[in-house]
N, C-alpha and C positions, 0 to 999 in steps of 0.2 A: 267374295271368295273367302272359307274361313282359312284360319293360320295355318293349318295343317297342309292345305293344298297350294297357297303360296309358297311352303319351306320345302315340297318335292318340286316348283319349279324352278325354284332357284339352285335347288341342288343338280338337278339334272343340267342347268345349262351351266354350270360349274364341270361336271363332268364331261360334256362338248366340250369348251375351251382348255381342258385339259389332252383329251383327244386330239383336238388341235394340234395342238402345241406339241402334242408328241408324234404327229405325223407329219410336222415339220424337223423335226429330229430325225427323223428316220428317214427321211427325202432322199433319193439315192442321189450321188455326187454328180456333179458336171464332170465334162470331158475337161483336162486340165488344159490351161491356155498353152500353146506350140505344139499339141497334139490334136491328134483326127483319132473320133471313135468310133467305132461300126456296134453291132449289137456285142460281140464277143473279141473282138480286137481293138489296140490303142496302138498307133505312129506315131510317135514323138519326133519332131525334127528343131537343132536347131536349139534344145533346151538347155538352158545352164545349169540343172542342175534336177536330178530325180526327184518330180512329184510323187506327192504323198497321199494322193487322192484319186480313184477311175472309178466310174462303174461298179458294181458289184459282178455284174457278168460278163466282165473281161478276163479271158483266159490267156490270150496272148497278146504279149506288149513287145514294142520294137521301139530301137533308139537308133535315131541314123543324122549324123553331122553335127554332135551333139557337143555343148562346150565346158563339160565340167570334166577335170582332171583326172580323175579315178572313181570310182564304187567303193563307197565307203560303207562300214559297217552295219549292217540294219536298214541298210536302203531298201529294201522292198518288206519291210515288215506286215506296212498295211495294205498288200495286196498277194494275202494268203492263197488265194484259188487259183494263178496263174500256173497254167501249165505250159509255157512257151514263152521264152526271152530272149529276144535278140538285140545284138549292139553291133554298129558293119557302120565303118568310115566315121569311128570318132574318134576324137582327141587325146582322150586319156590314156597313161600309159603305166597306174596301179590299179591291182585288184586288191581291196583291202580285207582284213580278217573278216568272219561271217559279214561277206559281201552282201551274200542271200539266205540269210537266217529268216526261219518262218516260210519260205517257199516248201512247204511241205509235199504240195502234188504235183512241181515241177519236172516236167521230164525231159523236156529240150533247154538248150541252154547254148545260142552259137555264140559265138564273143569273136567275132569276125574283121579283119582290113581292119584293125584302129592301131595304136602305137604301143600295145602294153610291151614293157620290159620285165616287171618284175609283178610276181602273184605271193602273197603269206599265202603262209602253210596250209593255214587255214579260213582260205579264201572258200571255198567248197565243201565247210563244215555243215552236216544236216540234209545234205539234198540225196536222201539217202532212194528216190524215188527217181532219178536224173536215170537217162537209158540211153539219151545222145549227148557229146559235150565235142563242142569245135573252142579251141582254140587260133584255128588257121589264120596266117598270113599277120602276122605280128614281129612285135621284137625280140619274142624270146631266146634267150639263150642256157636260157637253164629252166628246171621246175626244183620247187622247194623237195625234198624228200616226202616222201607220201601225202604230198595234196590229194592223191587221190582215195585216199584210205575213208572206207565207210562208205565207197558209194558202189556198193557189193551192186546196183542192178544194172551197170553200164554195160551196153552193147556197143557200142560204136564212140570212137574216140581220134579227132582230127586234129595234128599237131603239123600239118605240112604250111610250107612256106616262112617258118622261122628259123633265126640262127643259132641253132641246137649244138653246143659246144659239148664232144661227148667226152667230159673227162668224169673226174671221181663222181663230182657231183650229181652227174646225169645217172650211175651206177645203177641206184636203185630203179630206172624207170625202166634198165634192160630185165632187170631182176621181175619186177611188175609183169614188161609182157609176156614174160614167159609161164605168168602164172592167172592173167585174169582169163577171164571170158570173153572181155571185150576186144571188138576188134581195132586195127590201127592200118589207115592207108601207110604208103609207102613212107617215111621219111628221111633224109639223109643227115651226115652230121660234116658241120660249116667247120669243127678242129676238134682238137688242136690235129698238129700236121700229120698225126703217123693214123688218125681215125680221118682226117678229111674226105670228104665225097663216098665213105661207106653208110649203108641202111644200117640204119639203127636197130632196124627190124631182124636182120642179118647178126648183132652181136651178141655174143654172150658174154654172160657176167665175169668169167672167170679172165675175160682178155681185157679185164682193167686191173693195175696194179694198183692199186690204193692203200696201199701199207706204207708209213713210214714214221719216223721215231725221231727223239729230242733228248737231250740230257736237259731235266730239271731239276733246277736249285731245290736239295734237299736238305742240308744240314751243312752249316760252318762252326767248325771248331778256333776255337781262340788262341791258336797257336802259329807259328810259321815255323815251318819246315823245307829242307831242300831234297828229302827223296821220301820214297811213302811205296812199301812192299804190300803186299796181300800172297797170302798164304793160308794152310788148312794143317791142324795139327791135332791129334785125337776125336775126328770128325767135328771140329767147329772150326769154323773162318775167324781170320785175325788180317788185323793191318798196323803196320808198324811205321810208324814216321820218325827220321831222323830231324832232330832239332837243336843246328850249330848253336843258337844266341843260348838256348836254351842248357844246352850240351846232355842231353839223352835221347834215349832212344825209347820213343811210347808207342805202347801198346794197346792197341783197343779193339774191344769186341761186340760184337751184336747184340742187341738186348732182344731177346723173341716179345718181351712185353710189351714194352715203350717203344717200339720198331728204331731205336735207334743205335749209336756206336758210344760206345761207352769206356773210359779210361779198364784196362786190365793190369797193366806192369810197365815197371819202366827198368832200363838200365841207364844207371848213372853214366855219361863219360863228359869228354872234354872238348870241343870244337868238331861235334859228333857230322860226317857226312854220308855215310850210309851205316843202315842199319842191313844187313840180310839175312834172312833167315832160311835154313837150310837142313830141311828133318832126311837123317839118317838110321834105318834101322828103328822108325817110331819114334827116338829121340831127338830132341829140337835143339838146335844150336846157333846161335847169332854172331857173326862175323861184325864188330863193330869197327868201323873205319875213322879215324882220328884224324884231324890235321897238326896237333901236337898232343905231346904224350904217348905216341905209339899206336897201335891197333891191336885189338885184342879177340880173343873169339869166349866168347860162353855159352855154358849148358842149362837148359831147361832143367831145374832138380824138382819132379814130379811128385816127391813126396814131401820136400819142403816146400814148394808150390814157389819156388823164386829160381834167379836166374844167378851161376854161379859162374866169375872166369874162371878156364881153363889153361888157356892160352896167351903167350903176347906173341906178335908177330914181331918179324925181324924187322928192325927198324933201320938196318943200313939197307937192306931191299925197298922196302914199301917207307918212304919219308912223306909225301903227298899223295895222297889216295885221291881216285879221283871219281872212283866207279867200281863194283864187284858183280861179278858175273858167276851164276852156279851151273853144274850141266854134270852129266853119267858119261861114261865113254865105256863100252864094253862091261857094265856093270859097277863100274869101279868112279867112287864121287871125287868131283874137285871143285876147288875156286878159282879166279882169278881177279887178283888185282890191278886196274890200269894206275900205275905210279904216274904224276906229271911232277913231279921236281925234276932238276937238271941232275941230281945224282941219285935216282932212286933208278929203281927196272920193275917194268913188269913183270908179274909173278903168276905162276900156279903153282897150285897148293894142292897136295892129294893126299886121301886121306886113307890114314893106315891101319883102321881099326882101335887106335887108341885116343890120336890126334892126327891133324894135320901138319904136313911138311912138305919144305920149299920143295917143287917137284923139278923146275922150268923157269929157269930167268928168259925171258922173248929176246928184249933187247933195251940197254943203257941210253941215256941222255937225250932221250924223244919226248918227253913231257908227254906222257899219252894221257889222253883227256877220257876218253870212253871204248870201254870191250864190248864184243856182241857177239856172244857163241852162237850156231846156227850151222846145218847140215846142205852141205851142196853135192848133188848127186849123192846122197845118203853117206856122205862123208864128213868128221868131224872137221869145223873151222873154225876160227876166230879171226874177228875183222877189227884193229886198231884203230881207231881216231888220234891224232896228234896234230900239238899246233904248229909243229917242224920240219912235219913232210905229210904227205899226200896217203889216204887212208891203204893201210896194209893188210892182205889176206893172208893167213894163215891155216896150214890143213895138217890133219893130223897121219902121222907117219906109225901107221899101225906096229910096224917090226920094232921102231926106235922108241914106239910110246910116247912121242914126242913131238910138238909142231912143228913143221917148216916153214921159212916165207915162202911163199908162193908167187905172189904179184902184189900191184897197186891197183888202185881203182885213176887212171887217169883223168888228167886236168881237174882233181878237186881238191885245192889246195884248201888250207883254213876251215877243214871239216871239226866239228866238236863233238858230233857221235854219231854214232848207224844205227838205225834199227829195222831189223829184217822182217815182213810179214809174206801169207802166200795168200793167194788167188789160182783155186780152183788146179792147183796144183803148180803152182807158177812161180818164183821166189823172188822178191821184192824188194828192195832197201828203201828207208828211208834217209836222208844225209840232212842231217841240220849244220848250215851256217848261222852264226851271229848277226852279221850284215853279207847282205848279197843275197845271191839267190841260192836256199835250199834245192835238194832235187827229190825224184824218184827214180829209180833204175831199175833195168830188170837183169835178171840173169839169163845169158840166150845160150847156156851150154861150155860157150867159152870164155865170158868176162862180162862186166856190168854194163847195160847200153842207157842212156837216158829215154825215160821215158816222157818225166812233168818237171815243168821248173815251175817254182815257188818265190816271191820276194822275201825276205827274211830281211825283220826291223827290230832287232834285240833278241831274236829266238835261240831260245838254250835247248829247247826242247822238241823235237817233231818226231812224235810217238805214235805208232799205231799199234792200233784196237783193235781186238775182234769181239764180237758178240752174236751168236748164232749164224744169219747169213750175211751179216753188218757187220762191213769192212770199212775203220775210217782211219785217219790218221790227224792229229793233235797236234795245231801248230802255235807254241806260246810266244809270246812277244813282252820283252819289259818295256816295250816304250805303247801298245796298243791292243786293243781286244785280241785274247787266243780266238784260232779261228778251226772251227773244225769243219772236216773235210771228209763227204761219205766219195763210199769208191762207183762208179758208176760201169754195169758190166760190161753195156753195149757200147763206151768209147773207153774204156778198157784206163781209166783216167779217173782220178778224184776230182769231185768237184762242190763248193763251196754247198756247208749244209745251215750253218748254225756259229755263232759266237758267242764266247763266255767270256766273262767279266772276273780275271783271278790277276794279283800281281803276283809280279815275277813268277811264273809258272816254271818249276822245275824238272816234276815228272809225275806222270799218272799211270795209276795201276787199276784195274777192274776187280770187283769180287763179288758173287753170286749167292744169294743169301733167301731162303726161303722164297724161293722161284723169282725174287729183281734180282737186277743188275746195275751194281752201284761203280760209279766212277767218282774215283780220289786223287783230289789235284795238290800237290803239293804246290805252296807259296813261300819264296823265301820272302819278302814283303809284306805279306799281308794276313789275314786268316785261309787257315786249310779250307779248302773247300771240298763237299761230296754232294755227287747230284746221281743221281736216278734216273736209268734209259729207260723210257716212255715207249710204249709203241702207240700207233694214232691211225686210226682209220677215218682216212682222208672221205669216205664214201657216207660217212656219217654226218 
């Protein structure tokens, strides 16, 4: 044979055993061991764990008593062509992230009788070709927020015989039915109590309340203070905190830039307890309260851009201040001071166009601790705190221009101050004790009735808030977390929302500032603190 025709048979049978060799490569897979294959179907029973190998022309795979834990990510990668997956009586009880990534032509999908509780979000990501999907007869009780997002071709969608909790969470899947294509048997919802045993399919979105809110830690100031006003003067917002160690009274304002509060002005004084500020006529005036040295009031001087005294107040009236109250009565402004020395009186002050003057001594030798001006039956009052007797009403006596005592608030001895909120037209006190129990009361036409009691472990302070349709009330503690307390409509009662971490909390004011709502906690202890009401949609 010459060399030429030797070197094409060696080459040809070089290119057989390459053939070979590649048509063992290509050899379609066996049926994997724990399953049964037919020409176009695979049963798995019994397997620990999702093979990676079938057929080329198996379209539909089932998994039944199967022992591996969940469906992990990428599990069915190398079996692209299936169009039908079923899983019924196994174990596992996650669906993981792209469960079924690559299942491109799947259209059926049961996930039937096995123990899932929980599915990621994006268990279901890709199966954008999916038309039936059962989850039945599982543990569910919730779905992640739009699992089912992208699988625009579903018809048919079974979520019966789990424990479907239909609170915020579930929100969006009432939102869903009412907007896909597909359909949904019957389901009911297992809670919470006021949704038990209604069709899911029956509610709408708008009968979940999902809204609710938080003060967030926004900014501490390096200072301690025991009272802290908010006020608006030339259309911009101010807040002013009194600072005894310190002895002035600072002022600070909004920066629109740096979004934050920023020193503006101070007045000097002396064992400084309230600052109040009080705009008459466009001009700003600060009543500052001393515990020695007297109390003084000044004027905003707008074109020197500083704050000028006007006034001292009378220091055989006003010796221990303890609290200043501002309020209009028929047009006409006033103050008052709650005096607590044994020889001071509380005072108002009215003002007469030039200055203010003594109007009203209330009454001597009660150490009053806190005032709280406030309208019952659209009539003017004032409610006294003192550590000597049992808090006192006062109502204003239109002819005399003057108040009267009116009554007590009975059995609430050792009150340290009132403060009045409403509900829906309803008037409301709140009473803070030191130790014992704080209260709430309502007003029922003819005197205070209790509404809530409260323990009270150091509290100086139990303040309420309002903020749009958010009604709470502020309860500080020097020995333990302030506790704040939203008002709940339907048991007509506050009740436990949230704690914040301020020492010795004194008093807080709210101020609104380019659409937030910032809450300011004075600390005689510690740094000021200001936090920021959050609204939070729970459905999210």
């Amino acid at each position: 044979m010459c060399r030429s025709g030797l070197t094409l048979l060696v080459w040809v049978a070089a290119v057989s055993l390459v053939l070979v060799a590649d048509g063992r490569r290509v050899r379609q897979p066996r049926c994997p061991a724990g399953c049964t294959c037919t020409k176009d179907n695979a049963l798995c029973e019994n397997v620990r764990s999702v093979p990676h190998t079938f057929p080329s022309d198996v379209v539909s795979l089932s998994f039944v008593k199967s022992g591996f834990n969940e469906i992990t990510g990428g599990s069915f990668v190398h079996t692209p062509a299936l169009q039908l997956l079923l899983f019924t009586a196994n174990s596992f009880d996650l669906i993981d992230e792209d469960a079924f990534l690559g299942l491109t032509h799947l259209e059926y999908l049961f996930i039937e009788n096995n123990k899932i509780a929980s599915i990621s979000p994006y268990a279901f990501r890709g199966l954008k070709t999916l038309i039936h999907l059962s989850l039945a007869y599982n543990n569910l009780e919730t779905l992640p927020k739009d699992v089912f997002k992208g699988m625009d071709a579903l018809t048919k969608v079974d979520l019966r015989g789990n424990n479907l909790i239909c609170d915020c969470k579930l929100k969006w899947l009432v939102e869903w039915m009412h907007h896909t294509n597909a359909t949904l048997d019957q389901i009911y919802c297992s809670g919470p109590p006021l949704q038990q045993g209604k069709k899911i399919n029956d509610l709408l979105p708008h009968s979940f309340d999902c809204m609710t809110a938080e003060f967030a830690s926004y900014q501490s100031l390096k200072f301690e203070s025991i009272s802290v006003e908010a006020f608006t003067f030339g259309k911009e917002q101010y807040v002013v905190f009194a600072q005894p160690f310190a002895g002035t009274c600072s002022f600070l304002e909004w920066d629109h830039v740096e979004m934050t509060f920023r020193m503006y002005d101070t007045i000097e004084s002396t064992s400084t307890v309230v600052c109040k500020p009080m705009v008459i006529d466009n001009h700003l005036f600060v009543i500052v309260a001393q515990l020695f040295g007297g109390s003084h009031i000044y004027k905003r001087d707008t074109s020197a851009n500083k704050f000028i005294k006007i006034q001292d107040i009378d220091i055989l009236k006003i010796r221990k201040p303890n609290d200043i109250e501002t309020f209009m009565i028929d047009g006409e402004s006033f103050f008052v001071i709650a005096d607590s020395s044994k020889a001071g009186s509380t005072t108002v002050y009215k003002w007469n166009g030039n200055g203010f003057y003594s109007h009203q001594s209330l009454h001597p030798w009660y150490r009053d601790t806190d005032v709280e001006y406030l309208e019952i039956s659209n009539k003017p009052h004032l409610i006294l705190s003192s550590s000597s007797q049992r808090p006192v009403v006062y109502q204003w006596n239109r002819s005399q221009k003057q108040f009267d005592r009116r009554t007590d608030i009975p059995e609430m001895e050792d009150v340290f101050s009132v403060k009045h909120f409403r509900v829906k037209g309803d008037l409301f006190i709140c009473l803070t004790r030191f130790i014992g129990d704080s209260k709430v009361m309502r007003w029922d036409g003819a005197m205070f009735k209790e509404v809530q009691t409260f323990p009270s472990r150091g509290s100086m302070v139990f303040q309420p808030v309002s903020i749009g349709n958010w009604q709470y009330a502020i309860m500080g503690s020097d020995y333990s977390l302030t506790q704040v307390y939203q008002w709940d409509t339907k048991r007509g009662q506050f009740v436990p929302s949230q704690e914040l971490n301020i020492q010795a909390p004194r008093s807080f004011s709210l101020v609104a500032i380019d659409d937030r709502v910032f809450l300011l906690a004075s600390s005689f202890k510690g740094k000021t603190q200001i936090y920021e009401h959050l609204m939070i949609d729970l459905s999210n």
